[in-house]
Steps between C-alpha positions, in 0.01 A plus 500: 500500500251651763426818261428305237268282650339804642477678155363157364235565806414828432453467110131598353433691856400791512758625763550794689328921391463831656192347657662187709776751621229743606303195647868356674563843673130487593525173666840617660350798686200310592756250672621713684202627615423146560745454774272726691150373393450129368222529283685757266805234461264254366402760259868569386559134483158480263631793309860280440323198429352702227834651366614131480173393292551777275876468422424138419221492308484402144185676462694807308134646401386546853779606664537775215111600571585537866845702419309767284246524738727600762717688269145716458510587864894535520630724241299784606651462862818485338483770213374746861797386707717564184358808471545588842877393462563727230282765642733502839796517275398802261342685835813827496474504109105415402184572650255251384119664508139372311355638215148659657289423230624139335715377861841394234753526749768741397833674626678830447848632613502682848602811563352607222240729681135530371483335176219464205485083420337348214375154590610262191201288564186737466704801381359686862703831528530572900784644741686342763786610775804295479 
C-alpha cells in the first residue's frame, strides 16, 4: 500500500543518476566534515536539498542538460581511474608507454627486451624496453 503510493509519487520525476549519487556522497563527506566546521554542514545540507529538487522534478529537459553536463566532466575522471585499474592489474604482464610523436597510449608484453613498435595511430616506427 505504502510502495504504491510512493511509486504513484514518484511518477513523471525525473529520479535518481550518476550525478545525484555523486552529489549524495558529496554531501556525505562534507557532513562529516561538518561536524568539525559549521559552515561546511550548511553546504552539505544545500548540496541534499539539491539532490531532493532534482530527483523530484518533472522538469525531465533540465535535469537531462545538467546530467550531460556533468557526465562531460565525469567520464574522463572515470575512463583515467579505469585505466589506472586495469593498468595496476596488467603491471607483471604489460608495460603501457606513449607513442612520441602522436601521444596514443599503447602497451607491449614485458620481458620482451628492446623492441621495434609501430604506433597504429600515426604509423611512427620507434623502440622501447619492456
Amino acid at each position: 500500500m505504502l510502495l504504491q503510493k510512493f511509486q504513484q509519487f514518484m511518477y513523471g520525476r525525473y529520479g535518481g543518476d550518476k550525478f545525484s549519487l555523486f552529489l549524495l556522497v558529496i554531501a556525505l563527506i562534507l557532513s562529516l566534515i561538518g561536524g568539525f566546521f559549521w559552515p561546511v554542514a550548511l553546504v552539505a545540507d544545500a548540496i541534499f536539498i539539491y539532490v531532493l529538487f532534482r530527483m523530484f522534478s518533472r522538469n525531465h529537459a533540465a535535469r537531462q542538460r545538467e546530467y550531460y553536463a556533468f557526465l562531460r566532466f565525469w567520464t574522463p575522471v572515470e575512463n583515467w581511474f579505469k585505466f589506472q585499474n586495469t593498468r595496476f592489474r596488467d603491471r607483471k604482464f604489460y608495460k603501457y608507454f606513449r607513442c612520441p610523436q602522436c601521444k596514443q597510449r599503447l602497451r607491449a608484453p614485458r620481458g620482451k627486451g628492446k623492441i621495434q613498435v609501430t604506433c597504429q595511430k600515426c604509423h611512427n616506427v620507434f623502440q622501447i624496453k619492456t
